[in-house]
Structure formats: structure tokens, C-alpha cells
C-alpha positions as CSV (number, residue, x, y, z in Angstrom):
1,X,-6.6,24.7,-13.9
2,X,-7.6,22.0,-15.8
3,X,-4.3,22.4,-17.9
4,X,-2.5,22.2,-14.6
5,X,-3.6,19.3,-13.9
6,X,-3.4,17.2,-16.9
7,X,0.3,18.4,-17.0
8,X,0.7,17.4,-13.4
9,X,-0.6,13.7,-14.5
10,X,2.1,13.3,-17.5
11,X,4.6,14.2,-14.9
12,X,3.6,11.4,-13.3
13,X,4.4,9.0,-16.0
14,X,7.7,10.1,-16.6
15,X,8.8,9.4,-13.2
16,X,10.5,6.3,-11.8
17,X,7.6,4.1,-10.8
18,X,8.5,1.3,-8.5
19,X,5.1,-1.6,-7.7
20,X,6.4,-3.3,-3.9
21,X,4.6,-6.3,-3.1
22,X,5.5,-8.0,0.2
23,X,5.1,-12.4,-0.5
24,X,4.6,-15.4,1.8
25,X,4.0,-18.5,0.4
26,X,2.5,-16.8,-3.2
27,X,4.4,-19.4,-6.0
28,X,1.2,-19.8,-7.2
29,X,0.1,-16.0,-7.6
30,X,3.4,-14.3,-8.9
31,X,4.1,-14.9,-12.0
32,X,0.6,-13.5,-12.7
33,X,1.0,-11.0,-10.6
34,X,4.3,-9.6,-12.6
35,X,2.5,-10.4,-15.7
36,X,-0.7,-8.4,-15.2
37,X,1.5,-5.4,-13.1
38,X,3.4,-4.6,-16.6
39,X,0.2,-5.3,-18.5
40,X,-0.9,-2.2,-16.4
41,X,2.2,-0.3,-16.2
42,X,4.7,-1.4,-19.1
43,X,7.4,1.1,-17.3
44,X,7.0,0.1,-13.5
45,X,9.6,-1.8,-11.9
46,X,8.3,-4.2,-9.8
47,X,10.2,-5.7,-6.2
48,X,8.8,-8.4,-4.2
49,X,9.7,-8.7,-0.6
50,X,9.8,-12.4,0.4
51,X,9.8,-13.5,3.8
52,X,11.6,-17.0,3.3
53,X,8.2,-18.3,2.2
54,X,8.6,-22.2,2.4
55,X,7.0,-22.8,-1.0
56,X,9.7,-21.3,-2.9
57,X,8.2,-17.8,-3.3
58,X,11.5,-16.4,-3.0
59,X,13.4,-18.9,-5.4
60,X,10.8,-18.6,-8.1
61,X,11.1,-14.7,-8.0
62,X,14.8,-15.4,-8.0
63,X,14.2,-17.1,-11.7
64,X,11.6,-14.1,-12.9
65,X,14.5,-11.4,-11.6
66,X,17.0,-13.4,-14.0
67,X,14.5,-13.2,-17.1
68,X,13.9,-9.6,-16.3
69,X,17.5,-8.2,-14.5
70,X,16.5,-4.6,-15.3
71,X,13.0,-4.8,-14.1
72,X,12.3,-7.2,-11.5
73,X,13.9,-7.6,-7.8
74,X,14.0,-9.2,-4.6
75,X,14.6,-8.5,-1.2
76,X,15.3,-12.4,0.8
77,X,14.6,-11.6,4.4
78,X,15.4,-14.5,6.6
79,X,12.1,-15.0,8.2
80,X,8.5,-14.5,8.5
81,X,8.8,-11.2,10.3
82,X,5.4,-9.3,9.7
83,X,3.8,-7.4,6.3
84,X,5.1,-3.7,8.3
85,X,8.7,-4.7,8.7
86,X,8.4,-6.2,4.9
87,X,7.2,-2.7,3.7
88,X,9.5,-0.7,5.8
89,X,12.3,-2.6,4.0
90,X,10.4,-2.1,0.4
91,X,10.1,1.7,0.9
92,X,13.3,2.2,2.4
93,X,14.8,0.3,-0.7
94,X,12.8,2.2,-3.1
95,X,14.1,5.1,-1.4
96,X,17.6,4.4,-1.8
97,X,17.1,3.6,-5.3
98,X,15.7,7.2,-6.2
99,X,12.0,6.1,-6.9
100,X,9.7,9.0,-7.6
101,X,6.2,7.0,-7.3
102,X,5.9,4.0,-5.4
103,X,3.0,1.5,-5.5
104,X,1.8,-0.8,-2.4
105,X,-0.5,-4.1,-3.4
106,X,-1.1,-7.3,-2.3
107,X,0.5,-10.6,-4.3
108,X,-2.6,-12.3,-3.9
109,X,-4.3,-10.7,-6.7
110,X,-7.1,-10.0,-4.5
111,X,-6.1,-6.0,-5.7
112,X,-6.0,-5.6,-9.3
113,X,-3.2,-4.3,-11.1
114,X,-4.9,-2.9,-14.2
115,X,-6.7,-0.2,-11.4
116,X,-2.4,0.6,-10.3
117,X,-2.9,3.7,-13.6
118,X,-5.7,4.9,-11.5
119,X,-3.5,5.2,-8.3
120,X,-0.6,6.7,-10.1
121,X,-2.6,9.5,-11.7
122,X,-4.2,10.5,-8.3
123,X,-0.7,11.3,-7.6
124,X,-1.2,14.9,-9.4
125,X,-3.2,16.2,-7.2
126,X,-1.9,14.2,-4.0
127,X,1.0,12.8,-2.1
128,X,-0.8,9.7,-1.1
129,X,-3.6,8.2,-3.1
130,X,-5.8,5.0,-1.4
131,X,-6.9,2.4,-2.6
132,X,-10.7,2.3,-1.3
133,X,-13.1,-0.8,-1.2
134,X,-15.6,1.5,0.6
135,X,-15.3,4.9,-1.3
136,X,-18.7,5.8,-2.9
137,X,-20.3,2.1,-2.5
138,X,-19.3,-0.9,-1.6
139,X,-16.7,-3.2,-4.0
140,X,-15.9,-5.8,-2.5
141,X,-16.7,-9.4,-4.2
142,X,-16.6,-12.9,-2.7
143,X,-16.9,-11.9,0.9
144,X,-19.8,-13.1,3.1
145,X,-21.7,-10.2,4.9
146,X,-20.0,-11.0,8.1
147,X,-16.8,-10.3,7.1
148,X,-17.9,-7.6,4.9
149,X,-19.4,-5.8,7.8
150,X,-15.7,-6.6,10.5
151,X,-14.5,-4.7,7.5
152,X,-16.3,-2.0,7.0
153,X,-16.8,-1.8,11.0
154,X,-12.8,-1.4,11.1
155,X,-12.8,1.3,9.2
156,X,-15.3,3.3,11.1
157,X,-13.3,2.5,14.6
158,X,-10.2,4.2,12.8
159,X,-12.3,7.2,11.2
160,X,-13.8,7.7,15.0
161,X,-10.7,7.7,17.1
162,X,-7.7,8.9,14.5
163,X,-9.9,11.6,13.3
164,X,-8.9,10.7,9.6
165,X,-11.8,11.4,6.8
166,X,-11.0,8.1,4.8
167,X,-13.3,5.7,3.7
168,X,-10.4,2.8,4.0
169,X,-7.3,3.8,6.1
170,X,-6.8,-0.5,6.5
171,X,-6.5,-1.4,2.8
172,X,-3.4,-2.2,1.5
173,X,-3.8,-0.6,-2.0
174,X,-1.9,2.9,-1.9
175,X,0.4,5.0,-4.1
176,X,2.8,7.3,-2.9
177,X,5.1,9.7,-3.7
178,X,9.0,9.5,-2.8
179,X,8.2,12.8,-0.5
180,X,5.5,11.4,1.7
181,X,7.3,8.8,2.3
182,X,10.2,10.2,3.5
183,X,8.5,13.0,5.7
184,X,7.4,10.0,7.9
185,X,9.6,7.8,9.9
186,X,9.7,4.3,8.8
187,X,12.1,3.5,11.2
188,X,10.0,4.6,14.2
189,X,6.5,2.9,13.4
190,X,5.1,0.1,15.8
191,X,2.8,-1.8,13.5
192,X,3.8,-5.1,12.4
193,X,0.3,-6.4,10.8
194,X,-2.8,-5.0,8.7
195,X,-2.6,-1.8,11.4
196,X,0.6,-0.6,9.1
197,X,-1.5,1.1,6.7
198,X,-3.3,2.7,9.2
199,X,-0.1,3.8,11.1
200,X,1.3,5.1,7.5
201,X,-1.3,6.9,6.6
202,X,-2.0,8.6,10.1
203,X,1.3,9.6,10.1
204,X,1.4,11.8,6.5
205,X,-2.5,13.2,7.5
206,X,-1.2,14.3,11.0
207,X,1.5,16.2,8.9
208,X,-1.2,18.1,6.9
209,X,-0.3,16.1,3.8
210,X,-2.8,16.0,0.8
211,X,-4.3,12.8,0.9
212,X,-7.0,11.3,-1.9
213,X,-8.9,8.1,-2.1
214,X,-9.8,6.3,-5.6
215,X,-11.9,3.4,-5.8
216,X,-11.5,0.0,-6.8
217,X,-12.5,-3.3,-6.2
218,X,-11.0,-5.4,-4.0
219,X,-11.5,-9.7,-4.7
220,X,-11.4,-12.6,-2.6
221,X,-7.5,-14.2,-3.5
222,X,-8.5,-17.4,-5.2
223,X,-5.5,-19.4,-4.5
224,X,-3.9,-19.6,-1.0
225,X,-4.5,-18.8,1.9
226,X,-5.6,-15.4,4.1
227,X,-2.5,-14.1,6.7
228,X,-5.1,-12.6,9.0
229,X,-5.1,-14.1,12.4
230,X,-6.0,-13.4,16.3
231,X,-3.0,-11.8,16.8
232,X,-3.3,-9.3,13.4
233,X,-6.9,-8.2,15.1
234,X,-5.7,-7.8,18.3
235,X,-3.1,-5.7,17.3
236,X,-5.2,-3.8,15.2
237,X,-7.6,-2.9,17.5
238,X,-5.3,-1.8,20.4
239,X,-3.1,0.2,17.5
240,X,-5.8,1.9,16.8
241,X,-5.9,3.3,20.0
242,X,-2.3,4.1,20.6
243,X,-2.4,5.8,17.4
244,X,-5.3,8.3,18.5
245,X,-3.0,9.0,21.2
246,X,-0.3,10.6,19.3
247,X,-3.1,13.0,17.6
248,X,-3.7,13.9,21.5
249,X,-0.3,14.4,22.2
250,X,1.4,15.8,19.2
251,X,-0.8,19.0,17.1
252,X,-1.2,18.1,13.9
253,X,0.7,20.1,11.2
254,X,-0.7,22.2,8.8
255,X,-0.4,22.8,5.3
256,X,-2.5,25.6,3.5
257,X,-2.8,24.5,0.1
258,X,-1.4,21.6,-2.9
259,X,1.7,22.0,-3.9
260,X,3.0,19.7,-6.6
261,X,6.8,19.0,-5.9
């Protein structure tokens, strides 16, 4: 078994591996960013997902993309339209470019690249692996316990009323595989803000996909400035709740066991 597995894993490797990373206003974080991504992952390919970010995000990833033609590219989107709709277009670019293992993190640095390995090899016993700040302890640095605890609060309310197991369904830390992403239907999902990873991975559970969590610290960014905002909660906390309505509406799907594609 344990054979199985460790075969499974160099699979993994082998595969087209894609890093997404959706930017507003990160000039300051990205060249790091790429830096510490192929540090990690020599092989990935990374693709950054600007939203017309008026500090010239998108330009200087236009000037990394000429350096690095076969390795790094962008996707120019005319305007500040929300971190789901910036995803949806990553994914369904990935997608089109035959991708096998795609990787989901925040610009910011406030995920760290060198844990992306740890995602990737979850993969061999998964179809989604998650990134989780709350998964046997707490890691979480430079927070004050008051946002620590809307935090970790969050992720109870979405544990109580989706039903989902997960230590952190609202982190934006994930690895997935070409399969699980295209069983769901990107097209089709409401969430605009932070309730997106929630949506995504509600959507591939309810299907009786394998789903894992990994741990890994998440950091305060350093440089910049936080997206979140009233209208990110709000949203979040009324998705929530038309979310858990689907799981009333629609019977979840079952798998019986793994099975490694």
C-alpha cells in the first residue's frame, strides 16, 4: 500500500503543474513571489491574473512573462471584478491549456510557496488538497486575537451549516487536480469574494470527492494592503447560507472508495 502510494506521489511530479495567483495592486510582492514559487517548484508554471491593478501589477508581470516566455503568463482583465471571477478565468485557462495539477495562493506572500510541495503531494491520495491554518493547531502569525478568533469563528459557521468536515473551507491555499475542477461548474458559481473557496470546495464534497487538508502557516502580508471589506463579510456570511441550501435541495453524491485517475 505503501508502494501505491509513493508511486502515486511521483506521478504527481511528472504532471503539468500550473501555480494561479489572482493580483491587485501587488508590484511590490511579485517578483518575490515568482522567485520563491520556482524556488519551491523548479517545474511549475506560474500565471497571474491581474485585475488592471493601478500600480502596474499587470505591466510588471508583462516584463517577468518576457524574461520567462515559456514559464510565466498573464491574464489582463479590464477591471477590478472580484478574486472568484479572477479564479474562474485562471482555472478555466489552466484548463484549456491541459494542466494536470493546479495550485491556488495568494500574491501577498502571506501563503508560503516552499509549503506548494506539500499540497502537490497530497494530490496522491486526493483530488483536492487544503491549505489549513487551523488543522491540528493553530498557525497563524501576526494576527491579533480578534481577528484570529472572526477567523477561526468563520470556519465553524461553514463546518455547521455546509456539513463539510474541514478545518479551513475559507483559506485560499488549495491544490487541485484537472478532474475536480472540471466536475464542478465554474461557470455557474455565485461567489465573487473570500466565500469562493467555500463555494469550490462545497461543490467537489457534495459530489463525494476525496478531499484532504495539510497544514501550513499562513503570515500576515507585510507589504500592502488587506482586500477584505464589509461587502466580502457580508457576502460571506449570507453565501454561507445559500450554499447549505443546495445540500438541502440537491443529495449529495457518492463515491465508495479513492481512485487515482
Amino acid at each position: 500500500m505503501e508502494a501505491d502510494g509513493l508511486q502515486a506521489a511521483r506521478k504527481i511530479w511528472e504532471q503539468r503543474i500550473l501555480v494561479v495567483t489572482p493580483t491587485y495592486n501587488e508590484r511590490d510582492n511579485l517578483p518575490e513571489f515568482v522567485s520563491r514559487v520556482w524556488q519551491a517548484v523548479p517545474g511549475a508554471h506560474i500565471l497571474v491574473v491581474d485585475d488592471n491593478s493601478p500600480d502596474g501589477t499587470g505591466e510588471l508581470a508583462d516584463q517577468l512573462a518576457e524574461h520567462h516566455p515559456d514559464r510565466l503568463f498573464v491574464l489582463h482583465r479590464g477591471r477590478k471584478a472580484g478574486l472568484g471571477r479572477a479564479y474562474v478565468a485562471g482555472f478555466q485557462w489552466a484548463l484549456r491549456e491541459g494542466y494536470d495539477a493546479i495550485v491556488q495562493l495568494d500574491a501577498d506572500l502571506s501563503h508560503d510557496p516552499a509549503e506548494i510541495p506539500l499540497l502537490l503531494s497530497g494530490l496522491a491520495n486526493a483530488w483536492l488538497v487544503l491549505g489549513s491554518r487551523y488543522f491540528n493547531g493553530v498557525r497563524v502569525l501576526n494576527w491579533d486575537f480578534k481577528r484570529l478568533l472572526l477567523s477561526w469563528s468563520a470556519s465553524l459557521y461553514v463546518r455547521i451549516f455546509t456539513g463539510m468536515p474541514f478545518t479551513d473551507s475559507t483559506g485560499g491555499f488549495k491544490c487541485w487536480r484537472r478532474e475536480a475542477l472540471l466536475a464542478i461548474d465554474l461557470d455557474n458559481l455565485f461567489a465573487n469574494g473570500y466565500i469562493f473557496q467555500v463555494e469550490t470546495t462545497f461543490e467537489l464534497w457534495h459530489r463525494g470527492f476525496e478531499i484532504r487538508e495539510a497544514p501550513i502557516v499562513f503570515t500576515e502580508r507585510q507589504i500592502g494592503e488587506s482586500k477584505m471589506d464589509f461587502a466580502i463579510i457580508r457576502e460571506a456570511a449570507f453565501g454561507v447560507l445559500r450554499i447549505a441550501a443546495r445540500r438541502l435541495r440537491r443529495p449529495p453524491q457518492a463515491r465508495s472508495t479513492w481512485r487515482s485517475p
